[in-house]
Backbone as JSON, one array per atom type, in Angstrom:
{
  "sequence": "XXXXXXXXXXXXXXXXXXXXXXXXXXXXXXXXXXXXXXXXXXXXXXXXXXXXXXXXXXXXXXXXXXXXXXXX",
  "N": [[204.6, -4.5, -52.73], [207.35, -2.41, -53.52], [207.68, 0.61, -55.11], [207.93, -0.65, -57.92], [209.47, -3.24, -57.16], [209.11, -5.85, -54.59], [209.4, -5.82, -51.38], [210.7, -6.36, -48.17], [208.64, -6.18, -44.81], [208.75, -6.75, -42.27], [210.64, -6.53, -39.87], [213.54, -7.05, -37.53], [213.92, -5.89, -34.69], [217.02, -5.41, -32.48], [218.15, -4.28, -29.52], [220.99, -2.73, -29.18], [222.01, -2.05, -26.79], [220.43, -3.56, -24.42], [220.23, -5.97, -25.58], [217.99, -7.22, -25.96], [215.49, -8.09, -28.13], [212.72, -7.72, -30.81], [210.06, -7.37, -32.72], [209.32, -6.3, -35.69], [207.06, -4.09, -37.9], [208.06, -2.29, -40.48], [207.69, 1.46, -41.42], [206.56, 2.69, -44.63], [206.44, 5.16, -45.48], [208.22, 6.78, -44.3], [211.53, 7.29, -42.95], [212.42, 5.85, -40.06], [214.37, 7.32, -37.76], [214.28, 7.19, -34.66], [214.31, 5.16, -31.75], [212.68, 3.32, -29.32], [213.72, 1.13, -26.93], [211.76, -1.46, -26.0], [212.57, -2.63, -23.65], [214.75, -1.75, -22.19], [214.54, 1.14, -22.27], [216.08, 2.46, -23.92], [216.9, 5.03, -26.44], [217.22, 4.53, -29.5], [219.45, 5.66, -31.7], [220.0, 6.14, -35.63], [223.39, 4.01, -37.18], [226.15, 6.02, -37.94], [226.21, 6.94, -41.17], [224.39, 5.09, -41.57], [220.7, 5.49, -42.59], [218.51, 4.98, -40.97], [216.87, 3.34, -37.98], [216.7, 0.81, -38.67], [217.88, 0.2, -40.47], [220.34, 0.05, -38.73], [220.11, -1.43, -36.8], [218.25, -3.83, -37.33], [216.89, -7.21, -38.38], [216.15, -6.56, -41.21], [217.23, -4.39, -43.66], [215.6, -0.96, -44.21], [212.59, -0.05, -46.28], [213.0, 1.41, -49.18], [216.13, 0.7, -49.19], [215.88, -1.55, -49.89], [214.87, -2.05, -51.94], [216.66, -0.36, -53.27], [216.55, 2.34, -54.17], [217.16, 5.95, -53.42], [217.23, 7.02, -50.27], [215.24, 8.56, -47.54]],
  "CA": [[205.48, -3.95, -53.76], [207.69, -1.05, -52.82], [208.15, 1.22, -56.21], [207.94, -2.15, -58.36], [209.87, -4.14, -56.19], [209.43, -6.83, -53.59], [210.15, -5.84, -49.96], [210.13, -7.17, -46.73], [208.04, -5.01, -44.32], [209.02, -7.19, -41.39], [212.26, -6.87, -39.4], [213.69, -7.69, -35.59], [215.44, -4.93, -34.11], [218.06, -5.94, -31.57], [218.65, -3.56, -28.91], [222.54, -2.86, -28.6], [222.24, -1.55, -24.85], [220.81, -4.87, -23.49], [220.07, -7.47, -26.13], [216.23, -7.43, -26.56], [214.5, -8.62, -29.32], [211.21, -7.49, -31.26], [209.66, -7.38, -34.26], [208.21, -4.45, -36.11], [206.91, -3.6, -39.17], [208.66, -1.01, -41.23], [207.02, 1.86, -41.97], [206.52, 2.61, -45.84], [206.78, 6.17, -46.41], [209.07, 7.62, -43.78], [212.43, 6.84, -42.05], [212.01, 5.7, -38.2], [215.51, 7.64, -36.78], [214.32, 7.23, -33.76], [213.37, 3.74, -31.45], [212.91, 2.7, -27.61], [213.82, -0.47, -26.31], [210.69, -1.45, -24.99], [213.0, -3.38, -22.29], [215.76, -1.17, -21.15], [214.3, 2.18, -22.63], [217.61, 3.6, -24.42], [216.7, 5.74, -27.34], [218.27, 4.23, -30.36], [219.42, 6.92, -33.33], [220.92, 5.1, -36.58], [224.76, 4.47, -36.8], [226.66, 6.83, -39.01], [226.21, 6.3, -42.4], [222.75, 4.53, -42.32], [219.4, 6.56, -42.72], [217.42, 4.83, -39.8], [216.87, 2.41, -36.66], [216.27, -0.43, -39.13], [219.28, -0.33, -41.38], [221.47, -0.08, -38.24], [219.97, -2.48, -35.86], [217.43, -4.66, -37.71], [217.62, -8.09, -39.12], [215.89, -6.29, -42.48], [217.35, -3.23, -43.97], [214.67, -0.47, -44.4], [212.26, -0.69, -47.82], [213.82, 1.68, -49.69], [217.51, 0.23, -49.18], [215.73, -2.83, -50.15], [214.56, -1.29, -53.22], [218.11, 0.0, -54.21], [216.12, 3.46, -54.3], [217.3, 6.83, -52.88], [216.32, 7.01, -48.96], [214.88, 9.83, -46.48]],
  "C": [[205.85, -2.52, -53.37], [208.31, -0.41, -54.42], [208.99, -0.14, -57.51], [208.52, -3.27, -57.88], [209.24, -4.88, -55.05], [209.87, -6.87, -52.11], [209.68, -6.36, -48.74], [209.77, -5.99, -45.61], [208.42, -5.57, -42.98], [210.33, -6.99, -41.09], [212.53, -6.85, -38.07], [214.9, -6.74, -35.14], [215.5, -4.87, -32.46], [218.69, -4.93, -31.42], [220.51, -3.2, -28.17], [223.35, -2.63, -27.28], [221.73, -3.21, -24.12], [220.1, -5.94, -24.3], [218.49, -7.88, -26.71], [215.96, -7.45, -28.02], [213.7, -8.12, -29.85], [211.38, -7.2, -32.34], [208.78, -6.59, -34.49], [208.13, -4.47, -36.98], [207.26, -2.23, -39.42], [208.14, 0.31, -41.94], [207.77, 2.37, -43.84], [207.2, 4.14, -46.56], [207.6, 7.31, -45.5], [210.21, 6.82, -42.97], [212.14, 6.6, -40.95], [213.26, 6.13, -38.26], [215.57, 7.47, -35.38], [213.37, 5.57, -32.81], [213.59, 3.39, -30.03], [212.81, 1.7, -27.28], [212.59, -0.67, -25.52], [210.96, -2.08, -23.57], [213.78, -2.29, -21.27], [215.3, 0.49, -21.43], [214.88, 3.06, -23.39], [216.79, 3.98, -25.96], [217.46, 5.57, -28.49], [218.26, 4.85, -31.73], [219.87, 5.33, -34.17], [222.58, 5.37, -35.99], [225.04, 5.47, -38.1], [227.1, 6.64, -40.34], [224.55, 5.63, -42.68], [221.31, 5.89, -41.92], [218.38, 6.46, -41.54], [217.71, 3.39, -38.61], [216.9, 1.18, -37.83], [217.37, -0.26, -39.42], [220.82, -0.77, -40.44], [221.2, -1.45, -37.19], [219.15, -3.26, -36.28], [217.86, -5.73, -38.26], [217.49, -7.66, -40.59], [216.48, -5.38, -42.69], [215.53, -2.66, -44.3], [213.94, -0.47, -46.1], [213.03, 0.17, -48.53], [215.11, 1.43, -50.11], [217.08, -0.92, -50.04], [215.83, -2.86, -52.02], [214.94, -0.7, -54.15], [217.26, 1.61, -54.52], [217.14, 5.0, -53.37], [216.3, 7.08, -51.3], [216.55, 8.67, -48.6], [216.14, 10.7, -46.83]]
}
């Protein structure tokens, strides 16, 4: 339960430099902005407009978003 809500802590973020896969758990009480392809190494910010690596490249949005709350 994320601030009475329901969220998914799981999500699969898909590297936009070469395609890789993986699955990560989301942390709870801070934004990730920052994430390394564990394949090709590229350093992936958010895109413009979202708050973190999850919301821009994940299959989950981050909990907060989830949560309809105010993020980072």
């Amino acid at each position: 339960m994320y601030e009475g809500k329901t969220v998914e802590l799981k999500s699969t973020l898909t590297c936009p430099n070469c395609g890789h896969k993986k699955d990560e758990l989301m942390p709870t009480d801070a934004c990730q902005y920052f994430y390394e392809c564990v394949k090709c190494k590229k350093v992936l910010k958010p895109l413009g407009g979202d708050c973190c690596v999850y919301c821009s490249y994940g299959s989950v949005k981050c909990p907060p978003i989830q949560a309809e709350i105010k993020c980072c």
